[in-house]
C-alpha positions as CSV (number, residue, x, y, z in Angstrom):
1,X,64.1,-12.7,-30.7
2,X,65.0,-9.2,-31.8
3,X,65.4,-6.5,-28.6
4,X,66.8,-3.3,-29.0
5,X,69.0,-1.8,-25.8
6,X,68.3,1.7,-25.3
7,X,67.9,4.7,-23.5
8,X,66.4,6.7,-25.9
9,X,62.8,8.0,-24.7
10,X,61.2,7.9,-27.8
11,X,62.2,4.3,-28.7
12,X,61.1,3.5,-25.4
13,X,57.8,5.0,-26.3
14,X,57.5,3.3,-29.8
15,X,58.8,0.2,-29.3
16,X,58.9,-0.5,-25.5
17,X,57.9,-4.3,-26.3
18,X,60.5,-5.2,-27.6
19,X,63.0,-2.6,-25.5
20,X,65.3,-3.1,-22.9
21,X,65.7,0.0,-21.0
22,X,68.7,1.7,-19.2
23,X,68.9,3.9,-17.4
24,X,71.9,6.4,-17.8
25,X,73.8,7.9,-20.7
26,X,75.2,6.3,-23.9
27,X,78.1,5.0,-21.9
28,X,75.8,2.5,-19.8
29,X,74.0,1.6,-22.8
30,X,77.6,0.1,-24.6
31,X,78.1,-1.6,-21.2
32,X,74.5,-3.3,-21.5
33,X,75.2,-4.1,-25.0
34,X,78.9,-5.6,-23.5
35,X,77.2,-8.0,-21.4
36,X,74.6,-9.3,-23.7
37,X,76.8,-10.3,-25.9
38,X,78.4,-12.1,-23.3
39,X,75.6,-13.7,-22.4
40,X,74.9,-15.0,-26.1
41,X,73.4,-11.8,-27.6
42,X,74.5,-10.9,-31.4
43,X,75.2,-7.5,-32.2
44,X,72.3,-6.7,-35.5
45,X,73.2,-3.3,-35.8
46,X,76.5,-1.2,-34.9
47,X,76.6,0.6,-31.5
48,X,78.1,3.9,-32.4
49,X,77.2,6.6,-35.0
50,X,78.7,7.3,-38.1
51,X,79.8,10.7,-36.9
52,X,81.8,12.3,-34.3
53,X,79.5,14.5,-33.2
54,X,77.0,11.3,-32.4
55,X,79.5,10.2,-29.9
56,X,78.3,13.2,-28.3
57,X,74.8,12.2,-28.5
58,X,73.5,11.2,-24.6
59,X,71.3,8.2,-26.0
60,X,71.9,5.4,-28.4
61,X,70.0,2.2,-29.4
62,X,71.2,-0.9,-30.6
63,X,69.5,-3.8,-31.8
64,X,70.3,-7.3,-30.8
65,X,69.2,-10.9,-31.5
66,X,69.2,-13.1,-28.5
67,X,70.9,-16.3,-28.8
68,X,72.5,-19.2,-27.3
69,X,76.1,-19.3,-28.4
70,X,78.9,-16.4,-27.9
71,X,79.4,-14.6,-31.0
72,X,83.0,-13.3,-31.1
73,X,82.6,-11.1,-33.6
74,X,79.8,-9.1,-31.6
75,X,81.9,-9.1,-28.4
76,X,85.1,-7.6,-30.0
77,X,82.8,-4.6,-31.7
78,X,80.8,-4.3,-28.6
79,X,84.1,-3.7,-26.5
80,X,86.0,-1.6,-29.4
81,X,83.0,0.6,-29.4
82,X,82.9,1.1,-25.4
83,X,86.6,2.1,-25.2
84,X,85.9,4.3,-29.1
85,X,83.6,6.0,-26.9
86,X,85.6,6.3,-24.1
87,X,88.2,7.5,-25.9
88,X,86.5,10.4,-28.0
89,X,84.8,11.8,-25.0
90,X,87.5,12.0,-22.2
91,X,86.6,14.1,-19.7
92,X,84.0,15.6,-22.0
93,X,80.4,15.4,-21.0
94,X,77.4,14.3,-23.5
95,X,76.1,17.0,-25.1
96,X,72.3,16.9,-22.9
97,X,71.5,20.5,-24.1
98,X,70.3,18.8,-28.1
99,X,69.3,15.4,-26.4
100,X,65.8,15.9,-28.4
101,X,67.6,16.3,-31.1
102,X,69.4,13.0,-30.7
103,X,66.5,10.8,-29.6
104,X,65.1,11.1,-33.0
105,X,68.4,10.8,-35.0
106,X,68.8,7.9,-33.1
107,X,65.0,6.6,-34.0
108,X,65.5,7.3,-37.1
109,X,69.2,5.0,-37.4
110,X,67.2,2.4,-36.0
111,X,63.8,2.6,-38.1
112,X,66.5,2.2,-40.9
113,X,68.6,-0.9,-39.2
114,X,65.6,-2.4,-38.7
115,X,64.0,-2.0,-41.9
116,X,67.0,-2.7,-44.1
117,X,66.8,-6.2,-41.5
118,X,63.3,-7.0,-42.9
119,X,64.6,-7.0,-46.4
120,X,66.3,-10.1,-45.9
């Protein structure tokens, strides 16, 4: 089963069947994502943006497939990604003041994961 991790209101709105919530910033949603994969989640789509400036985004979805066996590959790009993040930000805060503005880039990254999954 496909489940997308997010905190991204308008995902959350669109999609909330198939949506696991969290509650907090991008941060907590990599640390979700973490201990899914853990748990026997694989990673479907990549947890950060392309960009630099989307490291700065407050919200961020990622789409998973639930599963039964650790995926290693998943788990090493789920924990590169956290300390990426980590990294990149410092101190900094998320940038809150265009969070709109991110909630639909980051719908629109995942309309597009999720249909360039469905061609296959």
């Amino acid at each position: 089963m496909r489940v997308i991790i997010t905190n991204n209101k308008i995902a959350l709105e669109k999609a909330r069947e198939r949506c696991i919530a969290v509650e907090g910033d991008t941060e907590d949603v990599l640390i979700k994502v973490r201990d899914l994969v853990h748990s026997g989640y694989t990673l479907l789509s990549y947890p950060l943006g392309a960009s630099i400036k989307m490291l700065h985004s407050p919200v961020t979805s990622v789409l998973m497939e639930e599963g039964k066996a650790f995926h290693e590959e998943s788990a090493l790009i789920a924990e590169e990604s956290l300390e990426k993040l980590r990294n990149t930000l410092g101190e900094r805060k998320a940038d809150e003041r265009n969070r709109l503005d991110y909630e639909t880039i980051d719908w629109d990254r995942l309309q597009s994961a999720i249909d360039e999954l469905n061609r296959f």
